[in-house]
C-alpha positions as CSV (number, residue, x, y, z in Angstrom):
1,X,-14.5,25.9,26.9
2,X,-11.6,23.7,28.8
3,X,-12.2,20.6,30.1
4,X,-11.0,18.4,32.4
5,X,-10.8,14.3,32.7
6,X,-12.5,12.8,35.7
7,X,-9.3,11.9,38.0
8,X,-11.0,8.7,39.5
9,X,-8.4,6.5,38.1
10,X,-9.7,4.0,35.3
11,X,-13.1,5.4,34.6
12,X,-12.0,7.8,32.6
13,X,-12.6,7.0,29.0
14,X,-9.6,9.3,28.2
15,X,-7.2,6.9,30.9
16,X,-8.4,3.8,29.1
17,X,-7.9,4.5,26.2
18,X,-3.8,5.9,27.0
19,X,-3.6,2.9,29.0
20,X,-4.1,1.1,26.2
21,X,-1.8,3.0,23.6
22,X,1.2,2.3,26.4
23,X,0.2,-1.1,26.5
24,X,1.0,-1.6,22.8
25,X,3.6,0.8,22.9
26,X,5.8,-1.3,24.9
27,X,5.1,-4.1,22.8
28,X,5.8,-2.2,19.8
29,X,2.8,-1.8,18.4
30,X,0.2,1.2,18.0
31,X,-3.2,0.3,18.9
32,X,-6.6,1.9,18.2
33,X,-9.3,2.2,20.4
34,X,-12.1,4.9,19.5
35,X,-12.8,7.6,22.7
36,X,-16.3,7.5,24.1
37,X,-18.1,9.7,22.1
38,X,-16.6,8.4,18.9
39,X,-13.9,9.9,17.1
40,X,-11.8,9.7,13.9
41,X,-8.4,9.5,14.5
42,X,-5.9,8.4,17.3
43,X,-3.0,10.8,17.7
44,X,0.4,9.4,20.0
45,X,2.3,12.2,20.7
46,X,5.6,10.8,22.7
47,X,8.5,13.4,24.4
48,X,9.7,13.9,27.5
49,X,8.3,15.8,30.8
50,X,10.3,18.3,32.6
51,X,11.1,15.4,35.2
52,X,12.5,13.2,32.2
53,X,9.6,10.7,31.9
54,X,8.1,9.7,28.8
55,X,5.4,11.7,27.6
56,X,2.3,10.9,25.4
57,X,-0.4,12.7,24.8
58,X,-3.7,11.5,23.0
59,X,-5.9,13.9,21.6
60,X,-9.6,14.4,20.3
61,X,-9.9,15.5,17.0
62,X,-13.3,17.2,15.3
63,X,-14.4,17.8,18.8
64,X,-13.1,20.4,21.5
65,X,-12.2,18.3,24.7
66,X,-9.2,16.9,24.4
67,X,-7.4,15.0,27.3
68,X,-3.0,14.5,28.4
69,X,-1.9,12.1,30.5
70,X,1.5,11.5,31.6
71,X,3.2,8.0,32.4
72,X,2.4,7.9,35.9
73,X,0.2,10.2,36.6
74,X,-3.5,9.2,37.1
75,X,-5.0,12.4,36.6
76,X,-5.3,14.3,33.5
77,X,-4.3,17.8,33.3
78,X,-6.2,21.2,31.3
79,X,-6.1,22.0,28.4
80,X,-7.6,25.3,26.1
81,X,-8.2,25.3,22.8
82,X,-7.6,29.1,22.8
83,X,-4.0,30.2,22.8
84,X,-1.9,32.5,21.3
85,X,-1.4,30.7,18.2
86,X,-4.1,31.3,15.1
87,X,-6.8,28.7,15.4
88,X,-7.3,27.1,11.6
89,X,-10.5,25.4,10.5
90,X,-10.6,22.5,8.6
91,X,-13.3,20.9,6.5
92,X,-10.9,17.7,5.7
93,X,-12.2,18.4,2.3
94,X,-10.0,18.2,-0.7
95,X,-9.8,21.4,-2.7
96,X,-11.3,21.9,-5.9
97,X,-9.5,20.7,-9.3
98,X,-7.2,23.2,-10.6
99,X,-4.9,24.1,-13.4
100,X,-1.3,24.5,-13.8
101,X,-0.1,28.1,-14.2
102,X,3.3,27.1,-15.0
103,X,4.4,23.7,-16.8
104,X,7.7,23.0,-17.8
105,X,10.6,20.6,-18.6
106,X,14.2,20.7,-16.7
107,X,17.4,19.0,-17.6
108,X,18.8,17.3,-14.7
109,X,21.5,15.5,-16.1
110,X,22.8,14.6,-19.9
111,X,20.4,12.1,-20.0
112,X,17.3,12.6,-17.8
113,X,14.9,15.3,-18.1
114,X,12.1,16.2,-15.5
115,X,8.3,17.1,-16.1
116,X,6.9,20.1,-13.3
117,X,3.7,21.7,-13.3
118,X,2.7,24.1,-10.6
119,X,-0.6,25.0,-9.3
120,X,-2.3,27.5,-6.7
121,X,-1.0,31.0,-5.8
122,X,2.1,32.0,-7.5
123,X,3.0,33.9,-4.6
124,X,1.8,31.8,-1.8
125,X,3.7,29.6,0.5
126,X,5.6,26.8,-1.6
127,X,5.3,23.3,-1.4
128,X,6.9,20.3,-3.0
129,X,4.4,17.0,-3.7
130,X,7.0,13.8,-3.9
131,X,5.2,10.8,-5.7
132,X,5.0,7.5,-4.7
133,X,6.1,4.4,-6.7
134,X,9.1,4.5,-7.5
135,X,7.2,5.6,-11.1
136,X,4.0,6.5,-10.2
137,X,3.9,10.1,-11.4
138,X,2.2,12.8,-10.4
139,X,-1.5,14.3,-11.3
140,X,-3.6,17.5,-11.1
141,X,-5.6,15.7,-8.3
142,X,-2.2,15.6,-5.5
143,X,-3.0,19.6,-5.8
144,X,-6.3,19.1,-4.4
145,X,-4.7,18.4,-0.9
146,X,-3.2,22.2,-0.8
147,X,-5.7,25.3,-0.4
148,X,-4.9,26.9,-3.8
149,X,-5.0,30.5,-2.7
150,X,-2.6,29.9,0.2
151,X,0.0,27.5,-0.9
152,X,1.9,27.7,-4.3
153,X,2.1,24.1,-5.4
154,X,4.8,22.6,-7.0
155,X,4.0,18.6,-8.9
156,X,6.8,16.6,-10.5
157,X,7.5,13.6,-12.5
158,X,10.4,11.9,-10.9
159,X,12.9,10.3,-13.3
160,X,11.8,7.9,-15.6
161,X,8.5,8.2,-15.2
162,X,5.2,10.0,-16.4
163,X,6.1,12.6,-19.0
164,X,9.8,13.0,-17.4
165,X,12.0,11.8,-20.2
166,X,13.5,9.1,-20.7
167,X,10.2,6.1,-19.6
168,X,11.7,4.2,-17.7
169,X,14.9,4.6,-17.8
170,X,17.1,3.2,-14.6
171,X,20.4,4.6,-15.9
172,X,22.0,7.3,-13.3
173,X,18.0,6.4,-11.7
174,X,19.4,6.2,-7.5
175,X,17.5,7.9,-5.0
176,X,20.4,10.5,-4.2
177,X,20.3,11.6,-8.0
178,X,16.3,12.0,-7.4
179,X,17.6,13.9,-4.0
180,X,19.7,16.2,-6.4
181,X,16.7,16.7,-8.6
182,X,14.7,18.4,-5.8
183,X,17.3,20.9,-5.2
184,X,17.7,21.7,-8.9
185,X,13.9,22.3,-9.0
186,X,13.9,24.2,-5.8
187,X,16.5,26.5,-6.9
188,X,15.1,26.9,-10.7
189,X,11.5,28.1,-9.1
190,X,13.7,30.4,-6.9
191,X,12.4,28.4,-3.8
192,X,13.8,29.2,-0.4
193,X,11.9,26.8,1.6
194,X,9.5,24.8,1.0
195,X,7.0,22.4,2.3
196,X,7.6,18.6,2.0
197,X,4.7,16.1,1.6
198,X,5.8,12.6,0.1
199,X,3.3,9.6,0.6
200,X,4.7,5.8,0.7
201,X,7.7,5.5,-1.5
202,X,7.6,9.2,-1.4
203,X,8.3,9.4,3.0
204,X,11.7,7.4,1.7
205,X,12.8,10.3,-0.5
206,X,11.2,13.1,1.9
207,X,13.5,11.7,4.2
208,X,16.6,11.6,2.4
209,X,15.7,15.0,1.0
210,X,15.0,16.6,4.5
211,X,18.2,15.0,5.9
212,X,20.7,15.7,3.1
213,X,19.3,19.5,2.9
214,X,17.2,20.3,6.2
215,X,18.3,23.8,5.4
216,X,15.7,23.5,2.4
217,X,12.9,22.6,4.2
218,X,9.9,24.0,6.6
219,X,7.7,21.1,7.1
220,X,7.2,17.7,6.5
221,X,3.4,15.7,6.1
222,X,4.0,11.9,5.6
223,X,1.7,9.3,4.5
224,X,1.9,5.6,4.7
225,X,5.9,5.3,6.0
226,X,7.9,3.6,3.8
227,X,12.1,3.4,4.5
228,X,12.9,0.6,2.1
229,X,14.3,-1.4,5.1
230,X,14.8,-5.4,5.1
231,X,12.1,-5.9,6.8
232,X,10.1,-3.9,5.0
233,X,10.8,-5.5,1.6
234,X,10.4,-9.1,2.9
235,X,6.9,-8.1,4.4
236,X,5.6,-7.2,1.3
237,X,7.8,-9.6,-1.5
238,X,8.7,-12.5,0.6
239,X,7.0,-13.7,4.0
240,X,4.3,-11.4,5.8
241,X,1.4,-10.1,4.1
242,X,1.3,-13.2,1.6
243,X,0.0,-14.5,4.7
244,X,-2.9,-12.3,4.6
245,X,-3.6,-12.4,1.0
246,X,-2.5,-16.1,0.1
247,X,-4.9,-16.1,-3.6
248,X,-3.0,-12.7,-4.3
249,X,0.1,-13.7,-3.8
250,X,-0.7,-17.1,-5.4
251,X,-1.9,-15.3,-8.7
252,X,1.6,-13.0,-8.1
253,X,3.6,-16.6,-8.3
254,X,2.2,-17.4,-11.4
255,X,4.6,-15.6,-13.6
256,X,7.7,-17.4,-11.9
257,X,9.1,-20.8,-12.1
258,X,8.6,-22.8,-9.3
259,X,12.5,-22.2,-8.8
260,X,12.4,-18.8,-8.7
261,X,9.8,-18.3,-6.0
262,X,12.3,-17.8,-2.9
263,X,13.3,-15.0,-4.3
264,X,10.7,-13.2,-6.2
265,X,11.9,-9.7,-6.4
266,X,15.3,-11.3,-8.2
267,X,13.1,-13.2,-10.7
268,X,10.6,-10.5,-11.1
269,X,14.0,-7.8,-12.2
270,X,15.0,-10.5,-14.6
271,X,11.8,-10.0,-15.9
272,X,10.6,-6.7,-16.3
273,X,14.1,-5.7,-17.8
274,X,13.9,-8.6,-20.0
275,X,14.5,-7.6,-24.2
276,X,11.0,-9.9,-24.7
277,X,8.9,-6.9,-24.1
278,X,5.8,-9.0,-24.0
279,X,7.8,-10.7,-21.0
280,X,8.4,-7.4,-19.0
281,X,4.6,-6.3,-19.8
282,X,3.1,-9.7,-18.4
283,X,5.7,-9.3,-15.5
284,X,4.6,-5.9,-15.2
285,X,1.0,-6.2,-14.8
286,X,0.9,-8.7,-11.9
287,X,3.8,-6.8,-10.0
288,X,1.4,-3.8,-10.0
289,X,-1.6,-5.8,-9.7
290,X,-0.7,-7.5,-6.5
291,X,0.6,-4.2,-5.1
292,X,-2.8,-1.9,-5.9
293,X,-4.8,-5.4,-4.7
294,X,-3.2,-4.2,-0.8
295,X,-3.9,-0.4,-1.1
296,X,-7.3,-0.1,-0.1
297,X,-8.5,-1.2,2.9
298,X,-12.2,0.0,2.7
299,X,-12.5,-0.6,-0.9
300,X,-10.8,-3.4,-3.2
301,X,-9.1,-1.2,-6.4
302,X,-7.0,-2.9,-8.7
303,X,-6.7,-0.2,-11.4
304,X,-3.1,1.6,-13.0
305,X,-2.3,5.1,-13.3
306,X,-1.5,5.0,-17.3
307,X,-0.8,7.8,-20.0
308,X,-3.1,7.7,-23.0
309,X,-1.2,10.3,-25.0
310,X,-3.6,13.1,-23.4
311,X,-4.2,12.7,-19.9
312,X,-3.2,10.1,-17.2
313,X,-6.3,8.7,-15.9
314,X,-7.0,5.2,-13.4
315,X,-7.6,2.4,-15.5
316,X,-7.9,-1.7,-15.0
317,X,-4.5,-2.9,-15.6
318,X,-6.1,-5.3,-18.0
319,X,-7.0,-2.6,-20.8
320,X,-4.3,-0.2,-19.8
321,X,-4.8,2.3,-22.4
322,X,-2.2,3.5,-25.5
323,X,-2.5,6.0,-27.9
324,X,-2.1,5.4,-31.9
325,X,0.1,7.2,-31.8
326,X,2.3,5.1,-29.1
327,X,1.3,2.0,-30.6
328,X,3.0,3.0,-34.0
329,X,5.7,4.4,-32.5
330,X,6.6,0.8,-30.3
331,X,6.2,-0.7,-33.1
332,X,8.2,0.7,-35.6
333,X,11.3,0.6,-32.9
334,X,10.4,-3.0,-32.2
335,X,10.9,-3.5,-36.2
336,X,14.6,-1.8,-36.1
337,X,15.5,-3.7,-32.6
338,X,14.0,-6.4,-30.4
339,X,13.6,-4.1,-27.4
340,X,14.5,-0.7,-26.1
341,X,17.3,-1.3,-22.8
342,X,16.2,-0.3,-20.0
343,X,19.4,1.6,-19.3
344,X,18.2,4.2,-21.7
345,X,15.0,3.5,-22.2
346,X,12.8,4.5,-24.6
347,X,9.6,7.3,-24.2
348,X,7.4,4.5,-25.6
349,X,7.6,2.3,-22.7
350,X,4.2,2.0,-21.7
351,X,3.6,3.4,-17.9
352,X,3.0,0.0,-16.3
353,X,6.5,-1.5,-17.5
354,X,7.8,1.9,-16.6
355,X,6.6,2.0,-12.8
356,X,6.9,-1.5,-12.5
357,X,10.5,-1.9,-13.6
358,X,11.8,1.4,-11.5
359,X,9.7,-0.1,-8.3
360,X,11.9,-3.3,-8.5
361,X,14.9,-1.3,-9.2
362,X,14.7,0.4,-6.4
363,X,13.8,-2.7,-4.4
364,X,16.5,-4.6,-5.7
365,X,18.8,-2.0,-4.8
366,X,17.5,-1.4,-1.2
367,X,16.9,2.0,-2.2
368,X,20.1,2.7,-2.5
369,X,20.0,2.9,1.1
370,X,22.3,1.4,4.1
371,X,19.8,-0.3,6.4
372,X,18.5,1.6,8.7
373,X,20.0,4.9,7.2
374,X,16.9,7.1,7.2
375,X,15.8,6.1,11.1
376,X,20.0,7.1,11.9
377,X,19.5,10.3,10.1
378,X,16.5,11.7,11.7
379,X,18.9,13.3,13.9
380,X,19.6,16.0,11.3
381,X,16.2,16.8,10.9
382,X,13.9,16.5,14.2
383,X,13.9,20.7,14.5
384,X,11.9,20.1,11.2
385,X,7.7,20.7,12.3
386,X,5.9,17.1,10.7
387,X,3.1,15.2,10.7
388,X,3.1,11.6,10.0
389,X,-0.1,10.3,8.9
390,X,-1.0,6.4,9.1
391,X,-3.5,3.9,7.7
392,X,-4.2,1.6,10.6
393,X,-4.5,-1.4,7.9
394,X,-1.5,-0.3,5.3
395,X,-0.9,-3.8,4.1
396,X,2.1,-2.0,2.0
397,X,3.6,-0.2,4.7
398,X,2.8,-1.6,7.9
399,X,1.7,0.8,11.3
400,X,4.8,-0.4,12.5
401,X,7.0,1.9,10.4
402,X,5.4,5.0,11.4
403,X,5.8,4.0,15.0
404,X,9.5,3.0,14.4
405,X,9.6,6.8,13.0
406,X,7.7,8.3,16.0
407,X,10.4,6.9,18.3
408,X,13.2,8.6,16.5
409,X,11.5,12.0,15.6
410,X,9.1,12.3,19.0
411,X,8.9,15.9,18.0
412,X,6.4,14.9,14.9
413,X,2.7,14.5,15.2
414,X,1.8,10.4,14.5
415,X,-2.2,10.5,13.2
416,X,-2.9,6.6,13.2
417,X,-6.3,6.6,11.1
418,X,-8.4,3.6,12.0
419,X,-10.4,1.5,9.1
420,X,-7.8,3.1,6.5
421,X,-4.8,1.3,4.1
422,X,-2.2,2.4,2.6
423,X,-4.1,4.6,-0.3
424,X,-3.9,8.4,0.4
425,X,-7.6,8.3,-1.4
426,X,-9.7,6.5,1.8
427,X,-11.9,9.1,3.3
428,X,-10.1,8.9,6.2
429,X,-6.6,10.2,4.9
430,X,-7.7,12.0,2.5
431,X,-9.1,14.3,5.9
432,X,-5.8,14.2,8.0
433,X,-3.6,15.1,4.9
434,X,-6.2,18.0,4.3
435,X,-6.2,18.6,7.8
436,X,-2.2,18.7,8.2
437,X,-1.8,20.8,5.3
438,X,-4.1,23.6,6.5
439,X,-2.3,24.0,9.7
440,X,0.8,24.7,8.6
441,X,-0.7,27.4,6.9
442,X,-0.1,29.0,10.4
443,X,3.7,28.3,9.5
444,X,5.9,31.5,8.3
445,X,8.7,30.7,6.3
């Protein structure tokens, strides 16, 4: 049944609260208040009325009333959750654990070579998952955020990374070759369109991917909004959230010379590309331990996604694990050369060097991005339906990106999830991304 908010000015809970989320809008900031009642999520929705006045709209979610406000308007106006359009349910759950019906290895250039698997309905709706990192990987568990007997669900390692060949390799390693590498993929699965979802490095690719081939894609979910700007890499490597975690960042420092320290991410490249191996690896862990030490909010997790030779599996970064086998491998190359370059890397890398070298790369390098490229850019892709979906405390990628996204692409729905990071595996996310991907199963394409 519709409701409607009381129209008695400020009493209204639902007034308050968009009062509030202008407030902070002006200034640049996206607040979060909860709606009397209670309620998960705060969703800014910003356009334009039909009289050219800026728009926003917050909504309830996981209940039915739901309440929109325009600047300037005291009153609120009805709404129904009946329409035209199918209603989809969602638990928020993730779906169960499932296994690859198709695995497979494609050349993508004379040197590199990709690692895919994909999962769910071979003939359902298709959808792309984009890693984060750079050099994360992917696992079986980023198909538990797609409902297997709708979507068709398509996991890859990018370059360099997981069982993509070679380990951590940064030759001919940009983010415009990794763009390329989607569309070879696409058109090898004979993929028309697909679905996009990329989570914190993975928004910076989604981005360039969307706005070098829009064409290619139906729908974009992002999660924890990354665009590898200046201010974005001296938040997290230089002055911001050292601020917040001074002992993290203190432990971080450790590895560098006093002299180095104004410009960690110079000294830290130096480092995990060194030919002491033992140097990158020590380099290696703290980079990744200081980032995973900022990814949860609700919880503190300070473990690596490593290969043992058999599975990947989260483990401390401490005792990553390494299979005989790799160990005898490393160390019969170390006995015919003091390391392996990191221009053609070796496969016996081990995955924390690997991730932690192609991270700094890509740092170092600005993404291979001019500043500000991907905000220019959403131009080419606003007709594209997406949902951006925020941690409210992402001490990687600050609230402030996703709003700074919002602004240029009004069109997408922002989902700000309060008491969440930057992890995609708080409760919290974990039930928007669920929730996002089941209602684009209403999508046809």
């Amino acid at each position: 049944m519709a409701t409607r908010c009381t129209t008695d000015g400020l009493s209204c809970p639902c007034v308050q609260t968009t009062n509030f989320l202008l407030q902070r809008v002006r200034s640049s900031q996206i607040g979060v208040k909860r709606f009397a009642g209670g309620s998960d999520v705060v969703v800014l929705r910003q356009g334009r009325s039909q009289e050219g006045s800026s728009r926003f709209r917050i909504e309830r979610i996981h209940s039915n009333p739901r309440c929109y406000r325009q600047d300037g308007n005291g009153g609120g106006s009805e709404s129904s959750s009946s329409g035209s359009r199918e209603k989809i349910v969602s638990t928020g759950e993730m779906y169960p654990n499932s296994k690859a019906h198709e695995r497979g290895d494609l050349k993508v250039s004379d040197l590199h070579t990709l690692y895919y698997e994909v999962h769910g309905n071979p003939k359902g709706k298709p959808v792309v998952f984009l890693h984060g990192g750079p050099g994360a990987g992917c696992t079986e568990r980023h198909a538990r955020f797609f409902d297997p007997q709708h979507y068709r669900i398509v996991l890859f390692d990018q370059r360099g990374c997981g069982k993509s060949t070679p380990r951590g390799c940064l030759e001919g390693n940009t983010t415009w070759d990794l763009v390329e590498d989607i569309e070879k993929l696409r058109e090898h699965l004979g993929v028309t369109k697909w679905m996009v979802m990329g989570g914190s490095w993975g928004v910076t690719l989604a981005l360039a991917y969307a706005q070098k081939h829009p064409e290619a894609v139906a729908a974009m979910i992002l999660r924890g909004v990354c665009m590898l700007r200046q201010q974005e890499l001296d938040w997290l490597y230089k002055q911001g959230v050292n601020l917040l975690f001074p002992f993290a960042w203190g432990q971080l420092m450790t590895v560098l010379d006093e002299s180095e320290r104004e410009d960690a991410v110079s000294a830290f490249y130096k480092r995990l590309t060194s030919d002491d191996y033992t140097v990158a690896q020590s380099a290696a862990q703290e980079w990744l331990r200081w980032e995973m030490g900022l990814s949860f909010f609700s919880t503190s997790q300070t473990n690596v996604l490593a290969w043992d030779g058999k599975q990947y599996a989260y483990v401390p970064l401490a005792t990553e694990v390494e299979s005989q086998s790799e160990k005898v491998a490393t160390a019969s190359q170390n006995a015919a050369s003091p390391h392996s370059s990191p221009s053609t890397a070796s496969t016996f890398v081990s995955s924390t060097v690997a991730q932690a070298r192609l991270e700094c790369h890509y740092v170092v390098n600005k993404g291979f991005l001019k500043e500000n490229q991907l905000l220019e850019g959403v131009a080419q892709m606003r007709h594209i339906p997406g949902t951006i979906v925020q941690g409210r405390y992402d001490f990687v990628c600050p609230v402030s990106n996703a709003y700074d996204l919002h602004r240029s692409w009004p069109e997408a729905e922002l989902r700000v999830v309060p008491n969440a990071g930057h992890s995609m595996y708080e409760s919290g996310i974990i039930k928007e991304l669920v929730r996002a991907t089941d209602q684009f199963k209403r999508l046809d394409y």
